[in-house]
C-alpha positions in Angstrom: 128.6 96.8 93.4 129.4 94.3 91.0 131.8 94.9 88.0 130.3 95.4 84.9 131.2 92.3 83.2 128.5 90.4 85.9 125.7 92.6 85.1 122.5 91.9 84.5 121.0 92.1 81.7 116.9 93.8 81.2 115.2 94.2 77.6 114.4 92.1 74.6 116.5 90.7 72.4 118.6 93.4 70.2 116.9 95.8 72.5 118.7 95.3 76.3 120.5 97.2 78.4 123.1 96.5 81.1 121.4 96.9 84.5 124.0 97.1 87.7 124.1 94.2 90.3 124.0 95.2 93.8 126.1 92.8 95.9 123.5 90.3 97.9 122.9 89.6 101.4 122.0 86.1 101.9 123.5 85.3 105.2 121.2 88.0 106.5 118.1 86.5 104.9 118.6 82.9 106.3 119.3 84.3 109.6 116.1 85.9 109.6 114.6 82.7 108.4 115.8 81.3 111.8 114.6 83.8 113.7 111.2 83.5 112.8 111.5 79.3 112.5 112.6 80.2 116.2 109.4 82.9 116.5 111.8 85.3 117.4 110.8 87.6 114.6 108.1 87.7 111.8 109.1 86.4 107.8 111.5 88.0 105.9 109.2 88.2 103.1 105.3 88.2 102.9 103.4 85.9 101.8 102.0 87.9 98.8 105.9 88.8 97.8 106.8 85.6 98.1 103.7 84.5 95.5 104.7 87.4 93.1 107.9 86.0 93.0 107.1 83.1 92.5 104.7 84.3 89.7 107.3 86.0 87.8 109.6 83.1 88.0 106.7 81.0 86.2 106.1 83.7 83.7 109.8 83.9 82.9 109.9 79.8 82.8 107.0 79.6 80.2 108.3 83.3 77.6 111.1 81.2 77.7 110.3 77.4 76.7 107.3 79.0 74.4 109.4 81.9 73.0 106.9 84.7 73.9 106.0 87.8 76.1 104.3 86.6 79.0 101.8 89.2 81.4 101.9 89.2 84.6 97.9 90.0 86.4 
């Protein structure tokens, strides 16, 4: 785990919380990227994750130029 000084923070402003970091694993995740570029093995993520992600990352993009809560569908 990840001291406490790199942690994440989740809340709004004046109202947040620390939220501990769990150490990554991104070797593992472009390894099975290859794997399945190869057809050895199926996506490391689904489709629909990868579109929620990609959804919240837009959310967060536009709270943050516009300066307000954005809902996610």
């Amino acid at each position: 785990m990840a001291p406490p000084r790199a942690y994440g923070r989740l809340g709004t402003p004046g109202a947040d919380r620390a939220e501990p970091t769990d150490p990554g694993a991104y070797q593992d995740f472009y390894a099975d990227v290859v794997r399945t570029l190869r057809g050895e093995a199926p996506p490391p993520v689904t489709l629909t994750d990868a579109i929620t992600g990609l959804e919240i990352i837009e959310a967060a993009v536009t709270a943050a130029r516009e300066s307000r809560v954005v809902s996610l569908k």
